[in-house]
N, C-alpha and C positions, 0 to 999 in steps of 0.2 A: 567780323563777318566780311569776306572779298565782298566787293560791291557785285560782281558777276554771279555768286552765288543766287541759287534761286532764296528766297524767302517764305516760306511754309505761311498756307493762305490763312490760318490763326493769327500769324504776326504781321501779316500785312499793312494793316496801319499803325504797328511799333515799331518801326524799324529797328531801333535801339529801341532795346529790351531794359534799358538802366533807366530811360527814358520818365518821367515823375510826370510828364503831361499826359492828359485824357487826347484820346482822340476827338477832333473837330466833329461832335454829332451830325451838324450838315454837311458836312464831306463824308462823310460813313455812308448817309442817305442818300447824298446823289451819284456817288460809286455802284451802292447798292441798284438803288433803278436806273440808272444806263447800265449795267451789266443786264439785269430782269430784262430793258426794252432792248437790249442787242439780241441775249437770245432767244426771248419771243419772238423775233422778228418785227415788233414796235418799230424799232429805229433802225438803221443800215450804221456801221462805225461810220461811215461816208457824213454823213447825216448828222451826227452827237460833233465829228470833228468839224465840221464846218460852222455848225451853229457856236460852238464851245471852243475854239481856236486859244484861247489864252488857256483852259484850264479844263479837263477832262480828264474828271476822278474814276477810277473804273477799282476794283478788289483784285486786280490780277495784272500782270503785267502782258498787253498784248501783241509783246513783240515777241514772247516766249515761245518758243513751236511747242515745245514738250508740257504746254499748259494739260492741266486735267479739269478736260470741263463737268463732270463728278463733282469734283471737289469744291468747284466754282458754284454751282447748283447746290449743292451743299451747306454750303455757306449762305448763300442766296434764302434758299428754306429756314435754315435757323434764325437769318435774322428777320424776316416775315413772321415764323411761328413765334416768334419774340416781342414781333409787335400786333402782332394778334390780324393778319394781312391775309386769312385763309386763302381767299381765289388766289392770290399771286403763288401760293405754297402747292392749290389743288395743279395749276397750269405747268409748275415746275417738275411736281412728280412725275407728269405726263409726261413732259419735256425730258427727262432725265429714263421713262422707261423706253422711248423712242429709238432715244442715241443708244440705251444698252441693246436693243434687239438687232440694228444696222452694225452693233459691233459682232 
C-alpha cells in the first residue's frame, strides 16, 4: 500500500493487513472518544492537541480533506453499539442526521 494512499476506516488500526498483532484496546478507546468529543463539540482539536502533544490517537486521518465524516460516525456508532454506550450512539445518530440535512 503507497503510504499516501488513503486507508479504509475498517483498517485503520491494521495498517498492515499481514500484521498478527491486536490492536492496543486503549488506543482504540482514546481515538474512539477524541473523535466522539471533537464532533460533539466536547473538545476543539485545539484542545485534545495541546493537552495530548506527544500522542493523539484519532480513527481518521485529520489532515485528509476528502475525510467522510459518515463513515467516521459510523464507525464511531459500531464501536459504542459494541460496548453497549447507547447515549453516545443516541447523540451520534443525531449528529450524523444534522450533517445529512445541511448536505
Amino acid at each position: 500500500m503507497d503510504k499516501d494512499e488513503d486507508i479504509p476506516m475498517e483498517n485503520f488500526f491494521n495498517k498492515d493487513q499481514h500484521e498478527a498483532e491486536e490492536p492496543n484496546m486503549d488506543l482504540v478507546e482514546d481515538a474512539m472518544n477524541n473523535a466522539y468529543n471533537i464532533l460533539t463539540g466536547k473538545f476543539k482539536c485545539k484542545t485534545i492537541f495541546i493537552e495530548n502533544a506527544d500522542r493523539i490517537p484519532l480513527p481518521f486521518d485529520p489532515y485528509n480533506k476528502n475525510i467522510s465524516y459518515d463513515k467516521v460516525i459510523d464507525l464511531l456508532i459500531g464501536h459504542y453499539t459494541e460496548n453497549e454506550w447507547y447515549e453516545r450512539c443516541a447523540k451520534l445518530v443525531k449528529l450524523k442526521d444534522i450533517i445529512w440535512v445541511r448536505n
